[in-house]
Backbone as ProteinMPNN parsed JSONL, in Angstrom:
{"seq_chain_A": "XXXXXXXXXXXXXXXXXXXXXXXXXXXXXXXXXXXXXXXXXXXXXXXXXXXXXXXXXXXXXXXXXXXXXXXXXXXXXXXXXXXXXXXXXXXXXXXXXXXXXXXXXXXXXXXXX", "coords_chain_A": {"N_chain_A": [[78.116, -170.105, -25.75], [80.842, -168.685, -27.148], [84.239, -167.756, -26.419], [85.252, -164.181, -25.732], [87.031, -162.932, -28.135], [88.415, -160.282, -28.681], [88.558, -159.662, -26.039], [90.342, -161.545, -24.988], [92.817, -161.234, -26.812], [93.706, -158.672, -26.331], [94.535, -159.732, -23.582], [96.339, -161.57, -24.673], [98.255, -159.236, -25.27], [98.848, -158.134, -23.339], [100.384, -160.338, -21.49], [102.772, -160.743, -23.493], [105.058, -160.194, -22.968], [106.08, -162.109, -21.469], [107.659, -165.395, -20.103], [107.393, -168.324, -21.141], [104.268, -168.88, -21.934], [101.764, -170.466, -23.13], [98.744, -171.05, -24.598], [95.526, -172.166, -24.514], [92.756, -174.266, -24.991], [89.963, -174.009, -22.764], [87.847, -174.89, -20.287], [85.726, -173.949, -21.59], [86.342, -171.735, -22.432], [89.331, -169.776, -23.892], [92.698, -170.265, -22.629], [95.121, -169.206, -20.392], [98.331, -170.428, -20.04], [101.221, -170.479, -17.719], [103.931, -171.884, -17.534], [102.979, -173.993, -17.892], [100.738, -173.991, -16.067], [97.488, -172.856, -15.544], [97.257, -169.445, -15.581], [95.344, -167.034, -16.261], [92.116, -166.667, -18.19], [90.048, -165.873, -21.247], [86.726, -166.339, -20.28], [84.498, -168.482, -21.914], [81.982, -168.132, -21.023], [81.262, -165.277, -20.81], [83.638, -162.391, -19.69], [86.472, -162.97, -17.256], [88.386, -165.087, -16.243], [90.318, -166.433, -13.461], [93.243, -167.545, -12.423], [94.265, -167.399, -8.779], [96.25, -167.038, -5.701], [95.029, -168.809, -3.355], [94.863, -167.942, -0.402], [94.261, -165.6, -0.424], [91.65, -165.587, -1.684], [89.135, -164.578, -0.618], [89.663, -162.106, 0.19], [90.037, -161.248, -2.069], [87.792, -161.481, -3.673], [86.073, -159.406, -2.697], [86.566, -157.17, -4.624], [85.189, -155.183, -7.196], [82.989, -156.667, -9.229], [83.864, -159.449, -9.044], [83.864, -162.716, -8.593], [83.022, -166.334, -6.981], [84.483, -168.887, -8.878], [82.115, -171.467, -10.197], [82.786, -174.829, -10.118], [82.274, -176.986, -12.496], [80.175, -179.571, -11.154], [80.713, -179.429, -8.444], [81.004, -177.012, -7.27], [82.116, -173.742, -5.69], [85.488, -173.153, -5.987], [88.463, -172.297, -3.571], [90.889, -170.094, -5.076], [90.564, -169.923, -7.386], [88.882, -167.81, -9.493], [85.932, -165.8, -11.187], [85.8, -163.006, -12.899], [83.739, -160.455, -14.128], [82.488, -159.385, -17.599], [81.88, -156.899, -17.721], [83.574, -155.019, -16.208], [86.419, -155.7, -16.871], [86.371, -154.479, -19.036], [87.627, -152.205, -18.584], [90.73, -151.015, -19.008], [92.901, -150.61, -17.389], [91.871, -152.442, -15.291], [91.874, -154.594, -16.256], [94.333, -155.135, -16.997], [95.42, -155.541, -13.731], [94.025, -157.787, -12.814], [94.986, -159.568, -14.754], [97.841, -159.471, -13.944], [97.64, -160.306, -11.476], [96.957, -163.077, -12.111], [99.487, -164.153, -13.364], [100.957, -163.833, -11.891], [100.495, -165.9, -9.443], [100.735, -167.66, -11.181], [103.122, -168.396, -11.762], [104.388, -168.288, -9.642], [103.992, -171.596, -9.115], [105.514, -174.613, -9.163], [106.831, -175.696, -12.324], [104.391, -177.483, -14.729], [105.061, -180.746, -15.994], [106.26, -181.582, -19.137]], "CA_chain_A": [[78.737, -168.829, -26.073], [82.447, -168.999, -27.382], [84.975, -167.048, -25.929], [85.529, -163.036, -26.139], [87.972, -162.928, -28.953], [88.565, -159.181, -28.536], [89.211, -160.09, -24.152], [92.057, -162.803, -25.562], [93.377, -160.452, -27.651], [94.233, -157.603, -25.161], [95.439, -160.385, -22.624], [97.336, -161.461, -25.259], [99.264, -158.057, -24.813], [99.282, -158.207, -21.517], [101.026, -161.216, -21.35], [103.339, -160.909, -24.388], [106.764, -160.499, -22.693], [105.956, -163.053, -20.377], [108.247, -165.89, -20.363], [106.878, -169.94, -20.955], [103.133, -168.799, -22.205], [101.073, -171.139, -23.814], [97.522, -171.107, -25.384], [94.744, -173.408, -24.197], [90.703, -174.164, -25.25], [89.641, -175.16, -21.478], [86.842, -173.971, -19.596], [84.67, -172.565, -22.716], [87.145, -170.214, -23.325], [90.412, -170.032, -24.246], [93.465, -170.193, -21.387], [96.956, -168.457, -20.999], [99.285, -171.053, -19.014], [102.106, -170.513, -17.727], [104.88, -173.406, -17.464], [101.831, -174.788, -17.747], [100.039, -173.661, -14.662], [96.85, -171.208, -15.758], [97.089, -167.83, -15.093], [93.934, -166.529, -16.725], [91.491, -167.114, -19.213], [88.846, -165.573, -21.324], [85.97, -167.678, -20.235], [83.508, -168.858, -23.047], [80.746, -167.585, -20.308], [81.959, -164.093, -20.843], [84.532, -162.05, -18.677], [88.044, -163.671, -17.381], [88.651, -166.057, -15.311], [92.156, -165.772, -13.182], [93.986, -168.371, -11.017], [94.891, -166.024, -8.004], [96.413, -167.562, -4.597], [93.706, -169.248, -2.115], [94.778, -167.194, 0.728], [93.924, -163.99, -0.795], [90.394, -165.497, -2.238], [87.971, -164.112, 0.094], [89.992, -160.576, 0.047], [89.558, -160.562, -3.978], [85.993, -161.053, -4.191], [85.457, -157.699, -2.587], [86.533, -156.384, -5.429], [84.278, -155.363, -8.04], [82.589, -157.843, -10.366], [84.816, -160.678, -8.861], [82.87, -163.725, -7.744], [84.028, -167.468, -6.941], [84.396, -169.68, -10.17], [81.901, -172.562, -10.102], [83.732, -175.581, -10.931], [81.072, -177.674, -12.736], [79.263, -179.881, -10.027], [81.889, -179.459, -7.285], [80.933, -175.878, -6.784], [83.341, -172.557, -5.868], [86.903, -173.337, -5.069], [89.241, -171.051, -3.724], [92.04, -170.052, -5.983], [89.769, -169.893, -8.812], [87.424, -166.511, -10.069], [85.23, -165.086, -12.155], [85.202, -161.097, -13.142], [82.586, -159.695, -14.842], [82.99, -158.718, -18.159], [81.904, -155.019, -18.067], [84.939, -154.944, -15.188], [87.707, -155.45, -17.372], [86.495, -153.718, -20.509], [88.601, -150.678, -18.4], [92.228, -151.764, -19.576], [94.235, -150.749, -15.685], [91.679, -152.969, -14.352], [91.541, -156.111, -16.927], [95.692, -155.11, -16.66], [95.919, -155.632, -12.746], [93.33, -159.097, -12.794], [96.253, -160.698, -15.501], [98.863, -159.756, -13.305], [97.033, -161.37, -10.534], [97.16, -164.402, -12.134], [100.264, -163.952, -13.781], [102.063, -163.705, -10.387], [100.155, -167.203, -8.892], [100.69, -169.081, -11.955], [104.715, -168.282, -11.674], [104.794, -169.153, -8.291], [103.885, -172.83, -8.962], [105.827, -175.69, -9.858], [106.151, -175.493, -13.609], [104.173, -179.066, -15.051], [106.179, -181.875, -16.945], [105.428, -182.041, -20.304]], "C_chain_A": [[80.245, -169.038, -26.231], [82.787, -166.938, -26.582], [85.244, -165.465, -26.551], [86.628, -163.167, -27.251], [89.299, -161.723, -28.506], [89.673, -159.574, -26.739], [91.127, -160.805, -24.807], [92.96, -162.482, -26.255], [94.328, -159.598, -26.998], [95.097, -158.663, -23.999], [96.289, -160.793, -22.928], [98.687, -160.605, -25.161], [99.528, -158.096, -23.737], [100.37, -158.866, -21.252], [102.856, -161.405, -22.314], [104.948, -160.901, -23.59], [106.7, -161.363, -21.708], [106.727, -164.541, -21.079], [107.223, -167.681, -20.667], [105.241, -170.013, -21.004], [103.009, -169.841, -22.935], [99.529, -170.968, -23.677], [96.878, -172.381, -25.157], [93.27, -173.581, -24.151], [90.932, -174.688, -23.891], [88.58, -174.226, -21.196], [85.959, -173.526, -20.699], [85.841, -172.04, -23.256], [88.469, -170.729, -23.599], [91.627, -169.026, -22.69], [94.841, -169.69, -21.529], [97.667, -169.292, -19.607], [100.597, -170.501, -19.152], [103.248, -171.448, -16.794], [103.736, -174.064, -17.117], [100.783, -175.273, -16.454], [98.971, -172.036, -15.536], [96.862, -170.467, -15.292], [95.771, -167.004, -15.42], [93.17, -166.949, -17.897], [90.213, -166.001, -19.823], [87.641, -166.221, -21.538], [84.927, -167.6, -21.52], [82.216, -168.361, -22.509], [80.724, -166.016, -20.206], [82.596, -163.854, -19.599], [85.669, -162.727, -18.604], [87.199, -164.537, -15.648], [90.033, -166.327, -14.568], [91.894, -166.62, -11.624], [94.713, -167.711, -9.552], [95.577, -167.423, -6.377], [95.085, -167.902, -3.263], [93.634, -168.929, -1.329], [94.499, -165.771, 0.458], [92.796, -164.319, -1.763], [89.577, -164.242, -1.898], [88.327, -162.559, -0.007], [89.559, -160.13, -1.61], [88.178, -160.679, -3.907], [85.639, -160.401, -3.45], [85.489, -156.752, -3.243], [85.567, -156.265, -6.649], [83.943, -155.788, -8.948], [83.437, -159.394, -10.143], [83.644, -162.08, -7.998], [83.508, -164.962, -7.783], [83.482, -167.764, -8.263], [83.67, -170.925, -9.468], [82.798, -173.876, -11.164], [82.637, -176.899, -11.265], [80.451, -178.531, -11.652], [80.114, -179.826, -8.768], [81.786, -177.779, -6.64], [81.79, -174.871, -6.63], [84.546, -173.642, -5.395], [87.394, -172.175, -4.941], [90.606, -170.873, -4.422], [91.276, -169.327, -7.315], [88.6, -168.678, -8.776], [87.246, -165.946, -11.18], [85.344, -163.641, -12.243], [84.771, -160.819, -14.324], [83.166, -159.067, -15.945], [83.065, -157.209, -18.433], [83.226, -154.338, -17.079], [85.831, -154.774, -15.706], [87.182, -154.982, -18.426], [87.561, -152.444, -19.962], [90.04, -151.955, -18.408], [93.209, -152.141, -18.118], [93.352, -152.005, -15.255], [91.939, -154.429, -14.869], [93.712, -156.492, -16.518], [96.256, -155.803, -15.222], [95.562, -156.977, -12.049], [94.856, -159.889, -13.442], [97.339, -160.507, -14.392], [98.552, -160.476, -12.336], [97.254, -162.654, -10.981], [98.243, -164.997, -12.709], [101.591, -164.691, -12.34], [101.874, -165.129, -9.839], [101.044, -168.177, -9.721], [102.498, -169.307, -12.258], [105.277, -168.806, -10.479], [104.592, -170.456, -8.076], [105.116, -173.049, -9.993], [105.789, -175.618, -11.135], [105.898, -177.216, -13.734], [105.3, -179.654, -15.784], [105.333, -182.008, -17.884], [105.78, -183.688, -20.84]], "O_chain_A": [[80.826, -169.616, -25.313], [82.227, -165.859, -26.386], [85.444, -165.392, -27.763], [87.37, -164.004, -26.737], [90.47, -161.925, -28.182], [90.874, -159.673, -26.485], [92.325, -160.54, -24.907], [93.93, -163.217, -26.444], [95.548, -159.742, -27.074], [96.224, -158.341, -23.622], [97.27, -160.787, -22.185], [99.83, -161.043, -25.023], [100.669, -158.081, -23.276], [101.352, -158.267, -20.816], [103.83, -162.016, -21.873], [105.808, -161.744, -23.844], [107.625, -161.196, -20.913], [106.525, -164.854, -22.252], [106.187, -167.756, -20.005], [104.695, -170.906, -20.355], [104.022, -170.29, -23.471], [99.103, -170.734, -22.546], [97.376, -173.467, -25.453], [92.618, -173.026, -23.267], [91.776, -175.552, -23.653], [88.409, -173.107, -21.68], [85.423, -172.442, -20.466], [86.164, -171.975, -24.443], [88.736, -171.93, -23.557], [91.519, -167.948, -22.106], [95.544, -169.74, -22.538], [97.572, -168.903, -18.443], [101.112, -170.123, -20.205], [103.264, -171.576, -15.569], [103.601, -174.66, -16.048], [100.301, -176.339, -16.074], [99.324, -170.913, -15.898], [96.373, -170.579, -14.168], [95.307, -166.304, -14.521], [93.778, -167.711, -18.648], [89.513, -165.379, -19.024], [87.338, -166.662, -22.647], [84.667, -166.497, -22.0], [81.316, -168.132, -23.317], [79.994, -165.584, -19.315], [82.441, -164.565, -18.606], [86.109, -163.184, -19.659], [86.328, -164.549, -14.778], [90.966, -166.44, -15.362], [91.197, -166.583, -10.61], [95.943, -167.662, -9.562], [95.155, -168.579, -6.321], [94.496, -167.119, -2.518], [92.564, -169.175, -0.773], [94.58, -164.91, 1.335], [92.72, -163.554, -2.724], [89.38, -163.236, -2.578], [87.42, -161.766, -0.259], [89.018, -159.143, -2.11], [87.49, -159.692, -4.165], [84.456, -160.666, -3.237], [84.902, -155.692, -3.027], [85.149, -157.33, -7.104], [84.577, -155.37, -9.916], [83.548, -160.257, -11.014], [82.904, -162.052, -7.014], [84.521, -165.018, -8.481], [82.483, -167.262, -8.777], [84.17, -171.466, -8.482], [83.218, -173.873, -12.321], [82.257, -177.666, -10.38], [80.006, -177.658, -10.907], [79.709, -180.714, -8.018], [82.44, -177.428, -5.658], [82.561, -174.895, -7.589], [84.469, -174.63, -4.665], [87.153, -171.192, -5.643], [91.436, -171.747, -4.173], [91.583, -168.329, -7.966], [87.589, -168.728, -8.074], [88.087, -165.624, -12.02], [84.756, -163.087, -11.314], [85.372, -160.935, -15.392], [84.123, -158.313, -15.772], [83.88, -156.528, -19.056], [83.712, -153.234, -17.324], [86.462, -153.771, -15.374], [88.09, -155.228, -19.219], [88.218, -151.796, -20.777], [90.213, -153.112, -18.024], [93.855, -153.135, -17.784], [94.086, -152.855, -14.752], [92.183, -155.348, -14.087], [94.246, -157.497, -16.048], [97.273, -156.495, -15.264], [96.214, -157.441, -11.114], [95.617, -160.591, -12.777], [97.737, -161.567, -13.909], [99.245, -161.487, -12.222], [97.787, -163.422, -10.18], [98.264, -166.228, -12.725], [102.477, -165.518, -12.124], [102.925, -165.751, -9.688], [101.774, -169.086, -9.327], [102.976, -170.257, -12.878], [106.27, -169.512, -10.302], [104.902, -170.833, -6.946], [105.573, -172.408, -10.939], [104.629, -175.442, -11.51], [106.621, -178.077, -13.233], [106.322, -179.048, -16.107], [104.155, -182.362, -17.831], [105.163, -184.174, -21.787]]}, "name": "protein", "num_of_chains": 1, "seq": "XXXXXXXXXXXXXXXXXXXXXXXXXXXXXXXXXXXXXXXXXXXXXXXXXXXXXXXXXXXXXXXXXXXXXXXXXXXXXXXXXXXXXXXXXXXXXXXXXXXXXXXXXXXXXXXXX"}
């Protein structure tokens, strides 16, 4: 299954005044780094996918449609989740997931290109 188009589109907006974005096929889907640290993605499995802080895992997946990200044979990590795509089709909520990962992926280290 390729990636929501439509999802990548809207996060697109989301993201747009955001400083040091970049565009990335990973995961299935397509990824929104920043300084080259992901912040979210719209996964190729439908829904997003959003880098959030590892001490505030277990508190996010109480929220609805949020589940851990399997990381191909290595299983959940924390940092890393899934939300459901019928979740963010509502805009505040797909809105308040990007900032979630928005906020993590600023607080790292930016990579060396």
């Amino acid at each position: 299954m390729a990636y929501d188009e439509d999802l990548a589109n809207r996060i697109r907006e989301l993201i747009a005044g955001e400083k040091g974005v970049t565009e990335k096929k990973m995961f299935g889907g397509l990824a929104f780094l920043i300084g080259g640290n992901m912040s979210v993605a719209a996964s190729g499995q439908g829904g997003l996918l959003v880098r959030v802080d590892p001490a505030e895992n277990d508190a996010l997946l109480a929220e609805p449609g949020a589940e851990p990200m399997e990381m191909g044979g290595r299983g959940a990590m924390k940092g890393w989740l899934r939300v459901s795509a019928d979740v963010v089709e509502d805009d505040e909520t797909l809105g308040t997931w990007v900032t979630r990962g928005v906020i993590y992926a600023r607080s790292l280290p930016p990579k060396k290109s």
